[in-house]
Backbone as a ProteinNet text record, in pm:
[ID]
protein_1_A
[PRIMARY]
XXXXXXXXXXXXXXXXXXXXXXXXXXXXXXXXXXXXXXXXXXXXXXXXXXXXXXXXXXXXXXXXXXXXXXXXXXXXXXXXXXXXXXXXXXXXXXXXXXXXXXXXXXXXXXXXXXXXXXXXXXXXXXXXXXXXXXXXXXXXXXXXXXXXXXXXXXXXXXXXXXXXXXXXXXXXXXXXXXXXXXXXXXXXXXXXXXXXXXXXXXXXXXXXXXXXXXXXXXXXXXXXXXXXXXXXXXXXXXXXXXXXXXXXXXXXXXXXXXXXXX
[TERTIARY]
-2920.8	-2795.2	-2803.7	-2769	-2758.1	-2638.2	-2641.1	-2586.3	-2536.3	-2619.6	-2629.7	-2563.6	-2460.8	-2406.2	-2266.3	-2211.6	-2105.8	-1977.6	-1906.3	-1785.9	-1715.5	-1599.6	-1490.6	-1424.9	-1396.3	-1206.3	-1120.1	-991	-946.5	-961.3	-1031.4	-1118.6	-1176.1	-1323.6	-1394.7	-1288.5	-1202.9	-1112.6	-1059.1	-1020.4	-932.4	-1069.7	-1147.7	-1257.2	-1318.2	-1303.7	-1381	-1237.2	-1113.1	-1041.8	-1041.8	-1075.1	-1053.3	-1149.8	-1284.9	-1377.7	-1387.2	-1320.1	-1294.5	-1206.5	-1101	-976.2	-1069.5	-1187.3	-1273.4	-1306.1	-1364.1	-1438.3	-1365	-1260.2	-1154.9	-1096.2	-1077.2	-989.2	-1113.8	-1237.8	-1343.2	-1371.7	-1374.1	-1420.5	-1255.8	-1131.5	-1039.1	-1027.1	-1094.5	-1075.9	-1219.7	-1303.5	-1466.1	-1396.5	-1289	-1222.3	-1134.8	-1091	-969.2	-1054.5	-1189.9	-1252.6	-1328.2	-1405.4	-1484.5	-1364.8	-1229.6	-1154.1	-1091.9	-1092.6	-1049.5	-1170.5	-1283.8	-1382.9	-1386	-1412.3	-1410.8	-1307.4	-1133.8	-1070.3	-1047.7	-1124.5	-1112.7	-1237.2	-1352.7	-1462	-1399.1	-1377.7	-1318.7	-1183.3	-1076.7	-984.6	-1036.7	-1129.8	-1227.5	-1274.7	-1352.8	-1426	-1328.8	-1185.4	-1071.7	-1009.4	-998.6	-989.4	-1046	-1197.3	-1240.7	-1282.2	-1217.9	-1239.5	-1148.1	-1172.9	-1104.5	-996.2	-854.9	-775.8	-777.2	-778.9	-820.4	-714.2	-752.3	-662.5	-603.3	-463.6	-371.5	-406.2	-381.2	-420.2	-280.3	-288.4	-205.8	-243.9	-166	-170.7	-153.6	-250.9	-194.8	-157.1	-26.2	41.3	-63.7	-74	-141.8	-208.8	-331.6	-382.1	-381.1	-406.2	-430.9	-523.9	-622.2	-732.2	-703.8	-792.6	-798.3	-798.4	-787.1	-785.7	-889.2	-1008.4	-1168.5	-1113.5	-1231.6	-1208.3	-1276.4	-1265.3	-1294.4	-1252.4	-1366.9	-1350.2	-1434.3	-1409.8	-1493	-1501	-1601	-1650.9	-1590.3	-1483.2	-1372.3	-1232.2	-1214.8	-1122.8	-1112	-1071.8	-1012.2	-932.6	-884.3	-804.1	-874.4	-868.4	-874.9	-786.7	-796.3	-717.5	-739.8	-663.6	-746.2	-663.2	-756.5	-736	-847.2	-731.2	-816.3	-903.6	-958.2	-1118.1	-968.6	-972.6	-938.9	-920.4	-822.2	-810.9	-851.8	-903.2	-895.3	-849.9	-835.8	-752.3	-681.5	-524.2	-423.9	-370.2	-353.8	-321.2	-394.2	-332.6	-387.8	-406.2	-403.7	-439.4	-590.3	-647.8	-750.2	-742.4	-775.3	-729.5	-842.3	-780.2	-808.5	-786.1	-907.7	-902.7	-830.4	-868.8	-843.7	-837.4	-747.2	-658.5	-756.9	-917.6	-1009.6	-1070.1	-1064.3	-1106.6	-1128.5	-1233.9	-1282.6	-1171.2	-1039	-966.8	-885.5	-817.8	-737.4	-818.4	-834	-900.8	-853	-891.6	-850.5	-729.8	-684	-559.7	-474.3	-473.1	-394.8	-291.2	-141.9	-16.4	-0.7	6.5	2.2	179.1	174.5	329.1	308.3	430.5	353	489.6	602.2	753.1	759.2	704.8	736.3	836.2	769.3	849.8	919.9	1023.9	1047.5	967.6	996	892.4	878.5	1040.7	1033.7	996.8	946.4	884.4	950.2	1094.5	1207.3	1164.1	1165.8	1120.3	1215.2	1172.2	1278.3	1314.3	1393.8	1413.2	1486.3	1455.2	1443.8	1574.2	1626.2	1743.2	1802.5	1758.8	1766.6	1693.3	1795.1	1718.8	1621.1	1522.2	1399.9	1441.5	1527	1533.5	1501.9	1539.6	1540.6	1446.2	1375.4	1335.2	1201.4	1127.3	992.2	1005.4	1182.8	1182	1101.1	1020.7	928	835.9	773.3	640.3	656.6	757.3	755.6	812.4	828.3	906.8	1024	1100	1231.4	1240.1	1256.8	1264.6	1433.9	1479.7	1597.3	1542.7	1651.2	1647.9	1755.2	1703.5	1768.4	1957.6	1914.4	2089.7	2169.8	2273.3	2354.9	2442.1	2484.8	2547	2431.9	2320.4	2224.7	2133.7	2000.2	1925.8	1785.8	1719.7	1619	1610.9	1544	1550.9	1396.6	1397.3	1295.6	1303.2	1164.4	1219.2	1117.7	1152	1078.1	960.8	907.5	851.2	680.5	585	489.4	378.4	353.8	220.1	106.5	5.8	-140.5	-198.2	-149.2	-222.4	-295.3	-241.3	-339.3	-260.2	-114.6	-70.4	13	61.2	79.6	234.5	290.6	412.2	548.8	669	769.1	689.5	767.4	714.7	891.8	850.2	999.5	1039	1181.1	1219.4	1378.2	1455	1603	1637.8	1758.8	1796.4	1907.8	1967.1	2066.9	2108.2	2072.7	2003.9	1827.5	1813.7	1627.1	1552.1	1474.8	1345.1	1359.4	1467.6	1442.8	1489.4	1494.5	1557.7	1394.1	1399.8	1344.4	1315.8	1239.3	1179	1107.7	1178.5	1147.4	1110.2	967.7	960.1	896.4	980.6	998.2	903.7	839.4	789.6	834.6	812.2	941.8	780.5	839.6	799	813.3	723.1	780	871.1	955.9	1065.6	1168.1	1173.9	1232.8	1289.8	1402.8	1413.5	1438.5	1478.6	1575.8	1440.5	1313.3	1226.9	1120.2	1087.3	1012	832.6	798.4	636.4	565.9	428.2	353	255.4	202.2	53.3	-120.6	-171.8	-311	-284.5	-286.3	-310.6	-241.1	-238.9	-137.3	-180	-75.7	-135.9	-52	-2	103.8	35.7	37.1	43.9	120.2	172.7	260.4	238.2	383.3	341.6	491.8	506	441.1	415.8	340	330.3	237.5	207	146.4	72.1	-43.7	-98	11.4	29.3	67.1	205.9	253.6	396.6	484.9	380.3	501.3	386.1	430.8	359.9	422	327.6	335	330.1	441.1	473.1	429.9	375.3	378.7	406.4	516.1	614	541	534.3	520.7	629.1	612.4	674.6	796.1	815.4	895.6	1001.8	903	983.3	951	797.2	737.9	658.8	647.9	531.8	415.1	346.9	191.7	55.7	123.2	22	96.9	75.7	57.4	-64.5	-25	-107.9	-7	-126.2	-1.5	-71.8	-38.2	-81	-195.5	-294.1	-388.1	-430.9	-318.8	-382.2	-260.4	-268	-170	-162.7	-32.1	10.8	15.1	-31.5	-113.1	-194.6	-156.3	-250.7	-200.6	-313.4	-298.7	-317.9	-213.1	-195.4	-221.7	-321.6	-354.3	-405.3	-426.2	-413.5	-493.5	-559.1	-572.9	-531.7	-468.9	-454.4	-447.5	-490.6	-534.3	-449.2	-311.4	-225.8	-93.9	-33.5	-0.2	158.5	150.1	266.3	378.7	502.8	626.4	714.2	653	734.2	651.9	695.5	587.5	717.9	773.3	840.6	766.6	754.2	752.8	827.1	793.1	852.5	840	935.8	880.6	912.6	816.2	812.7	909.9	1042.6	1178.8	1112.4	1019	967.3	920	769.6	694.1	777.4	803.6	829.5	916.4	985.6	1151	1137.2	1070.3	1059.3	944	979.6	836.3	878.4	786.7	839.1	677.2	721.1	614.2	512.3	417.9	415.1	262.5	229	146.8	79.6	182.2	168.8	74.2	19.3	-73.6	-87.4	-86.8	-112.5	-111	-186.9	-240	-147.7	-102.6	-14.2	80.7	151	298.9	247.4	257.5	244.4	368.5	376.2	474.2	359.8
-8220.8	-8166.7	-8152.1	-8027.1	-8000.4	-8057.2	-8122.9	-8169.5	-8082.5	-8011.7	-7922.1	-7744.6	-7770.8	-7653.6	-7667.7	-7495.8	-7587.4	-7537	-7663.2	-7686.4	-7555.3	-7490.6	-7399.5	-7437.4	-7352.5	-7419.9	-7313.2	-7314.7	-7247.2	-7118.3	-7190.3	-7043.4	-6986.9	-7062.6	-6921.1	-6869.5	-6869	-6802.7	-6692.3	-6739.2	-6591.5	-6505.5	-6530.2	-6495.3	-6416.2	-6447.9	-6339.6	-6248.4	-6276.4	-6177.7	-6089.3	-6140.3	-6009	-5897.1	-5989.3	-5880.7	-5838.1	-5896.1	-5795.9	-5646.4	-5738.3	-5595	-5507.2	-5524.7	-5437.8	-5298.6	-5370.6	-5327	-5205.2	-5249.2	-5190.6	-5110.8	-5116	-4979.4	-4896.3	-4911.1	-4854.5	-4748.6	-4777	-4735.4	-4616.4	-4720	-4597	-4490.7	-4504.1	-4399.2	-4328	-4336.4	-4239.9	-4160	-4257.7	-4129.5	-4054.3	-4051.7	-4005.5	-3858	-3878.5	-3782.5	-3726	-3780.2	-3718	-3611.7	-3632.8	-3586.5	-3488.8	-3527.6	-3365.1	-3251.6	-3277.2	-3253.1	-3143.9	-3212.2	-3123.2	-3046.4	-3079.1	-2990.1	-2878.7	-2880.2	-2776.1	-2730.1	-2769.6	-2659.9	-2572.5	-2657.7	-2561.5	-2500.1	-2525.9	-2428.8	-2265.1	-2270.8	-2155.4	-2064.5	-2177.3	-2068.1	-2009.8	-2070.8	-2014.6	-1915.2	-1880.3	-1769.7	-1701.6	-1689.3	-1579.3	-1569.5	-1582.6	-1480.5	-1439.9	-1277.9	-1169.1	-1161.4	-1146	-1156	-1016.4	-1024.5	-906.6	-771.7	-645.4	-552	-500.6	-498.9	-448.5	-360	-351.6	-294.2	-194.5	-73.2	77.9	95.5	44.3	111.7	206.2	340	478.6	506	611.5	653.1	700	718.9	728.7	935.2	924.4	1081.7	1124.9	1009.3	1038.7	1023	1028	990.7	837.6	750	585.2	596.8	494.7	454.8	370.9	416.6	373.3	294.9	246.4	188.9	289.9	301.1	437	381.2	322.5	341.2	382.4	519.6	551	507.3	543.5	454.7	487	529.9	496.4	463.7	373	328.8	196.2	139.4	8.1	-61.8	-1.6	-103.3	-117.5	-182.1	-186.7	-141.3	-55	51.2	104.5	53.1	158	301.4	370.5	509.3	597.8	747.2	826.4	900.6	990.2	1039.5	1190.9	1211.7	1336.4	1441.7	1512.1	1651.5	1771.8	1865.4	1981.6	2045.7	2123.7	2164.6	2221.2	2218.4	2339.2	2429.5	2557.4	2665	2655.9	2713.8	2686.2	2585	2527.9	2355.4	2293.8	2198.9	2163.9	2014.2	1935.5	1783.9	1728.3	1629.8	1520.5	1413.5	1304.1	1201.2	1126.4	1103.2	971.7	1048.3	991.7	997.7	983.2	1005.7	1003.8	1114.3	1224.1	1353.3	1451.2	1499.9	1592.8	1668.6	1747.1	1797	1756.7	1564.6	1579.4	1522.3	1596	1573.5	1460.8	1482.1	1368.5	1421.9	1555.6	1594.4	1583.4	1584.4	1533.5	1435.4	1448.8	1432.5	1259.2	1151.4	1025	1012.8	954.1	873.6	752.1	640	506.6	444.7	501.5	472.1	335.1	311.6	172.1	212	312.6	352.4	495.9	505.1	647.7	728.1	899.6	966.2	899	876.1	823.2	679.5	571.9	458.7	338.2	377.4	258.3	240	120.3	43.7	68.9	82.1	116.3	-10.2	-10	-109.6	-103.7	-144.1	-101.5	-68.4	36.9	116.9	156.7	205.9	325.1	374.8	557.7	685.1	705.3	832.5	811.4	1000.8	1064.8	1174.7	1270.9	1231.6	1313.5	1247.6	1102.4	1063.7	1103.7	1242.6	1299.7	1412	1463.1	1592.6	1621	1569.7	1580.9	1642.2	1577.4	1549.7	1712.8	1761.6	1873.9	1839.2	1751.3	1709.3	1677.8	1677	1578	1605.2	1498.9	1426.1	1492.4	1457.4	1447.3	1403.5	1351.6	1355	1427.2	1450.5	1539	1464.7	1325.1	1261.5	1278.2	1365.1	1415	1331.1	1233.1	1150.7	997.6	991.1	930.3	984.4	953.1	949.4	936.7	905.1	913.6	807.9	651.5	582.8	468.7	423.6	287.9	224.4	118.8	72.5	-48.4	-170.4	-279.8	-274.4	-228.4	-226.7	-185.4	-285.5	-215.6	-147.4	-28.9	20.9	-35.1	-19.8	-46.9	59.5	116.7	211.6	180.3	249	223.4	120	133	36.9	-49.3	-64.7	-256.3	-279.9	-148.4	-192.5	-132.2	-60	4.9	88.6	133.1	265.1	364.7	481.2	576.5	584	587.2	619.5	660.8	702.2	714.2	579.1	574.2	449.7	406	508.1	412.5	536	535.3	477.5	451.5	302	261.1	342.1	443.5	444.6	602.1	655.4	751	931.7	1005.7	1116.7	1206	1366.9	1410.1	1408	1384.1	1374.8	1524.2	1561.6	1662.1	1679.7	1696	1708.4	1810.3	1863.4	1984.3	2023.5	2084.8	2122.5	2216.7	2191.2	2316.7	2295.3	2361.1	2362.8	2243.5	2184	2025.2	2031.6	1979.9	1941	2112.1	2146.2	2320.3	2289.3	2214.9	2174.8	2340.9	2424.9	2567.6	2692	2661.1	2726.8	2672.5	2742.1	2715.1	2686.5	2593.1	2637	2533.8	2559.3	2564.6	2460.1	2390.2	2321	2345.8	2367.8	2318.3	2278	2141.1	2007.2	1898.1	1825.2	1677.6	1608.5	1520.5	1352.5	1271.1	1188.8	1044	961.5	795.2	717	679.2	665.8	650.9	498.6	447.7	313.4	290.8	212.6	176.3	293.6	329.3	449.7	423.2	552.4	544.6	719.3	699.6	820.4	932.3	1048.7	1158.9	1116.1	998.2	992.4	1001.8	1077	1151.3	1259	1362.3	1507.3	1520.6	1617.2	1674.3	1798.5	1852.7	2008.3	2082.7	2184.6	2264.2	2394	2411.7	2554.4	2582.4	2707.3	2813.5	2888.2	2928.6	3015.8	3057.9	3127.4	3199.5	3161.7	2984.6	2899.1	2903.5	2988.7	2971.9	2794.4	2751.5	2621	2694.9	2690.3	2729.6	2609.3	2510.8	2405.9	2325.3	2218	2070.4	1968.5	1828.9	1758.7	1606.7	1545.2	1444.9	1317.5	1196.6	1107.8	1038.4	948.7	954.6	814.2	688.6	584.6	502.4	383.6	281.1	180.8	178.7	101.1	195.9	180.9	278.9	385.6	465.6	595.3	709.9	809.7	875.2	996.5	1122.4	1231.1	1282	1363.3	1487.3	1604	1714.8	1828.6	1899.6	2014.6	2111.3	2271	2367.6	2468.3	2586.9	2701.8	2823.1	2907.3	2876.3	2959.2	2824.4	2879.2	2780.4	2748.2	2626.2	2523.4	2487.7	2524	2509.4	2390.2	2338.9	2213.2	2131.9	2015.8	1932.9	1867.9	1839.4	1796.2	1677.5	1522.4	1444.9	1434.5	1438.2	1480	1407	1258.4	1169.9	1244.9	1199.6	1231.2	1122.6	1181.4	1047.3	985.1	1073.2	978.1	886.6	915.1	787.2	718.9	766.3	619.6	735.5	659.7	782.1	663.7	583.6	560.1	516.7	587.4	604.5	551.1	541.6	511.5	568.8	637.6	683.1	589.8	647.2	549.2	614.5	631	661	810.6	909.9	1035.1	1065.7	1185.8	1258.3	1421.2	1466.1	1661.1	1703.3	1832.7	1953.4	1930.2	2002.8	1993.1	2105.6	2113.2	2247.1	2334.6	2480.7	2590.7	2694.6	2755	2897.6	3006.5
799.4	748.9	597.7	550.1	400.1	343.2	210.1	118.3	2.5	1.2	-171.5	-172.5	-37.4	-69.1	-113.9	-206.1	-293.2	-233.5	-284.4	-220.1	-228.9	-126.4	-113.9	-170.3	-303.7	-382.2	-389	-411	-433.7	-567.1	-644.4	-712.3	-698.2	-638.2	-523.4	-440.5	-326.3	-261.6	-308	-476.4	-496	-567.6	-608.9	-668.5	-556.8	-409.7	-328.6	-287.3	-282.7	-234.5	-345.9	-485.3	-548.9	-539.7	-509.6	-502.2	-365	-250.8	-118.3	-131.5	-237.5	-254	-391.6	-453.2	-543.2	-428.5	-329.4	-268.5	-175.3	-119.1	-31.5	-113.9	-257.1	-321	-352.2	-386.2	-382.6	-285.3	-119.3	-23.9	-25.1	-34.7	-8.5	-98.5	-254.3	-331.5	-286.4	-225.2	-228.5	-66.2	54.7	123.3	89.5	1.1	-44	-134.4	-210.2	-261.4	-155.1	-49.5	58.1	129.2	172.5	193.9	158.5	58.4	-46.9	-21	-73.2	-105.3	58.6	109.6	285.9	330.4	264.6	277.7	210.1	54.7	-33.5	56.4	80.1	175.4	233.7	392.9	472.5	478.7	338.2	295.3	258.1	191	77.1	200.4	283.1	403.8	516.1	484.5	569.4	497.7	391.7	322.3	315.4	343.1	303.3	403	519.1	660.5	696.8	675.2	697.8	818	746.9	861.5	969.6	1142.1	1182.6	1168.2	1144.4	1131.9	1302.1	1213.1	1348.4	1403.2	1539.4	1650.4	1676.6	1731.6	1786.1	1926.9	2040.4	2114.3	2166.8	2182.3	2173.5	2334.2	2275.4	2449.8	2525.2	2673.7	2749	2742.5	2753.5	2681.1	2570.5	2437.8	2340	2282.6	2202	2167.2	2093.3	2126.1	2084.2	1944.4	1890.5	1724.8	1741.1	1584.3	1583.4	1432.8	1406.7	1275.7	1227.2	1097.1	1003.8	885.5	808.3	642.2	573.4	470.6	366.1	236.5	178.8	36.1	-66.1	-61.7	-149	-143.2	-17.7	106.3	29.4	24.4	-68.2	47.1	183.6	251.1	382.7	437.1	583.7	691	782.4	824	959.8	1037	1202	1216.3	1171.6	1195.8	1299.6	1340.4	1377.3	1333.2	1396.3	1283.4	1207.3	1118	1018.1	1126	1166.1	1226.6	1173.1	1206.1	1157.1	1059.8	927	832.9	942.1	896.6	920.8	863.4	862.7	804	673.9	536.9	432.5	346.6	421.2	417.3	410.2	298.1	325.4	271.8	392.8	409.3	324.8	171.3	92.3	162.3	196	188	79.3	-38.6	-106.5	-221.5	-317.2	-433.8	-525.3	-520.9	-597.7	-605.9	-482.3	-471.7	-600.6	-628.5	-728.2	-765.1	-626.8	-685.4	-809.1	-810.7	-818.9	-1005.3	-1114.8	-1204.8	-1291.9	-1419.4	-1513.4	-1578.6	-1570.2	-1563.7	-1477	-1379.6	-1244	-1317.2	-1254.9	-1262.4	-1179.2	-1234.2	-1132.4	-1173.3	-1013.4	-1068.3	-967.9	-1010.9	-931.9	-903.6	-982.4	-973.4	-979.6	-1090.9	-1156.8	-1273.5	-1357.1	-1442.3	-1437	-1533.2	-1524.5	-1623.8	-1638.2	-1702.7	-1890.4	-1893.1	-2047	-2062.5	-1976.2	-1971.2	-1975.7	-1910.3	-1868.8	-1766.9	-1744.9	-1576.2	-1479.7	-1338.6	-1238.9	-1183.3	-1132.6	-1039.7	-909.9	-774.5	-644.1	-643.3	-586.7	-524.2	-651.3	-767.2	-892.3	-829.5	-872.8	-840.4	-926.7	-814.3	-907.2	-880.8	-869.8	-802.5	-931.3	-1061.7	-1134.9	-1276.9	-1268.7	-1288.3	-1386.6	-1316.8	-1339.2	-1401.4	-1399.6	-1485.6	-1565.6	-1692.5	-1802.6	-1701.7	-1631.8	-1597.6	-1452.3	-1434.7	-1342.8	-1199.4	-1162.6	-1051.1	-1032.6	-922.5	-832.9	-699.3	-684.2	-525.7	-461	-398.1	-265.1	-145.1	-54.9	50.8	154.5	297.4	363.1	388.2	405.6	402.8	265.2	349.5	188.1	139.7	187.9	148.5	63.7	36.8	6.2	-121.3	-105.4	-247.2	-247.4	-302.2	-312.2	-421.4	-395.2	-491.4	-495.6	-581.7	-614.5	-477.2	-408.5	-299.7	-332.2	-294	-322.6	-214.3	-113	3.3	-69.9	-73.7	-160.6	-8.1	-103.5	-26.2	-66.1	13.2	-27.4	-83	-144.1	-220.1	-341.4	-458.2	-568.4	-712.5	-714.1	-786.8	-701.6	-596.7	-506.6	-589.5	-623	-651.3	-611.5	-696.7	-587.1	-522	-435.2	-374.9	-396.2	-341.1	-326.2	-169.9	-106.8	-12.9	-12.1	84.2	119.6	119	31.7	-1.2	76.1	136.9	282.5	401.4	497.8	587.8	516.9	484.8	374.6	500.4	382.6	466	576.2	623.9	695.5	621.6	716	655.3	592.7	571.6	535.7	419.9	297.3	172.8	110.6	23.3	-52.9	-199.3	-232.4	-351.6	-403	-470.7	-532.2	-708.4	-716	-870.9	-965.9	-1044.2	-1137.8	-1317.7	-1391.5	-1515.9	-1572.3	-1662.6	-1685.2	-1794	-1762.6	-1889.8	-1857.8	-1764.2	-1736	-1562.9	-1514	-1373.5	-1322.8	-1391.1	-1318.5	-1306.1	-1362.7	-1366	-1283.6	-1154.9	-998.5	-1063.8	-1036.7	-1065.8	-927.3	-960.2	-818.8	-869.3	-761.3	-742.8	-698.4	-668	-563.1	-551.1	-571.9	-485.4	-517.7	-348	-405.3	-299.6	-335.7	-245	-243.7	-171.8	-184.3	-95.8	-135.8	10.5	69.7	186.2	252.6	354.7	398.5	465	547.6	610.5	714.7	825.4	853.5	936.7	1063.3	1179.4	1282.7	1327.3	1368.2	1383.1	1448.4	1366.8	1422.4	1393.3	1321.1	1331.2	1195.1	1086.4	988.7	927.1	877.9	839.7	714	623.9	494.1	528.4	482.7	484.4	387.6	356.9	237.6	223.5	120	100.3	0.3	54.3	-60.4	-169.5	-258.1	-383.7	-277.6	-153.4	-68	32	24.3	137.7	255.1	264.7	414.5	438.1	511.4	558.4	559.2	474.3	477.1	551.9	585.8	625	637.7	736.4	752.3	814.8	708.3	774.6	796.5	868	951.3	951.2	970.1	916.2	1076.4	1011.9	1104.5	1142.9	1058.2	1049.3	1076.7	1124.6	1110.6	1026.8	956.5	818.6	732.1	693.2	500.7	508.2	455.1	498.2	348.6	327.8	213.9	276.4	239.6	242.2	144	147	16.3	55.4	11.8	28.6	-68.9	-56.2	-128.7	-92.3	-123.2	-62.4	-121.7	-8	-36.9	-171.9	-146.6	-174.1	-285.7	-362	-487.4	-427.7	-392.5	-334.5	-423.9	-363.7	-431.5	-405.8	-272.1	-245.4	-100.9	-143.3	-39.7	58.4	166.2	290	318.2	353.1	403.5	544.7	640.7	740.5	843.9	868.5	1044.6	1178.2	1266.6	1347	1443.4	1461.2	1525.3	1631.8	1697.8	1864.4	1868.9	1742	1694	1634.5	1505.6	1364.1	1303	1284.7	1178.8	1085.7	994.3	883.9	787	683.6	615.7	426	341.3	191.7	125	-8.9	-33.8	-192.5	-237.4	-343.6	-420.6	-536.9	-615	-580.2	-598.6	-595.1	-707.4	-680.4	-756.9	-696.4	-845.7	-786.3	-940.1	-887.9	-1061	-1090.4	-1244.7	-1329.1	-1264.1	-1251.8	-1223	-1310.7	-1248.4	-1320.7	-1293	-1410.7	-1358.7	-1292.2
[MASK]
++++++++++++++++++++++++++++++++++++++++++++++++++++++++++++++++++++++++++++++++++++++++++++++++++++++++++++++++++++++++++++++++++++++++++++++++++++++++++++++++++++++++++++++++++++++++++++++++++++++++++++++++++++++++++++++++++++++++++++++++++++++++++++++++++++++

């Protein structure tokens, strides 16, 4: 039997609980960092997987919706493949097109033409006078105003629509001489993006100098989708136009077209 081991006192006692409780706030602060550490991981790798794009079920005898994005497509988008030009119509993809130059006319209806900020449900109807444009809509008792609803287009901020009944009604925008509303002038080419939308379920009209429809094209994608145009013959007014069966509401947002000419 051993003799020479040393006695238990109450100072060794607290002398090992302190270094038990060393040890125990130790282990709980290295889980408390392992923990983090694994939830900031697999937070990061949960972000950056792509949430899947919405799905269109098309009515029965229509052609399916493919995925389709080109290399200067910035969104993710299930659309149909591009239709055919119609009439004197020749269908722009994307608001980057050769037509629309470094002169090309942008509006983004954040601001107005003199560089007062809009704000959602102010008219934007008369807004662009300088710049050769104004808007209406077909409800006469209504407007044409700022709308908080952002598109995915190219500035992610207001967009334009009918401000009560929000969102429906025919959309007309008209070109004139800039800074001259009573004097008619014309385009080539234009473009808006439009949202929330569905294949085949809102169209761009285009009038001529006379007030004939020289062309339409119609939208091909679900959600977000960009209408642009180039055409034969020099355009006096562009129609936004839903289709009530599909989708009777639409909002527009970062227009672009040539400068207005007489």
């Amino acid at each position: 039997m051993r003799t020479d081991r040393p006695a238990f006192t109450p100072a060794t006692g607290s002398s090992l609980r302190r270094t038990l409780l060393q040890v125990g706030l130790a282990c709980g602060i290295g889980g408390v960092l392992v923990g983090g550490l694994l939830y900031g991981l697999t937070s990061t790798l949960w972000s950056r997987t792509p949430a899947p794009a919405p799905r269109f079920a098309p009515a029965a005898g229509t052609e399916p919706l493919v995925f389709h994005r080109a290399a200067n497509d910035r969104t993710v988008r299930d659309c149909r493949p591009a239709r055919a030009d119609v009439g004197k119509l020749h269908r722009l993809d994307f608001d980057t097109a050769p037509q629309f130059t470094s002169r090309a006319t942008r509006n983004d209806f954040e601001r107005r033409a003199d560089g007062t900020p809009l704000r959602p449900g102010e008219s934007v109807e008369h807004a662009y006078t300088p710049l050769g444009l104004e808007l209406s809509t077909s409800i006469g008792t209504s407007f044409v105003g700022a709308n908080s609803y952002v598109v995915a287009g190219r500035s992610l901020g207001n967009s334009a629509a009918t401000v009560s009944p929000v969102w429906e009604g025919v959309m007309t925008l008209r070109f004139h001489v800039p800074g001259l509303p009573k004097r008619p002038a014309t385009v080539r080419a234009f473009g808006l993006w439009i949202a929330h939308v569905f294949p085949d379920g809102t169209k761009l009209e285009a009038v001529d100098a006379h007030g004939s429809v020289v062309g339409e094209i119609a939208t091909r994608c679900l959600g977000t989708d960009f209408l642009g145009f180039q055409s034969d013959v020099p355009i006096a007014a562009v129609r936004v136009v839903p289709n009530l069966a599909i989708d009777p509401n639409f909002t527009v947002d970062d227009l672009v077209f040539t400068p207005p000419v007489n």
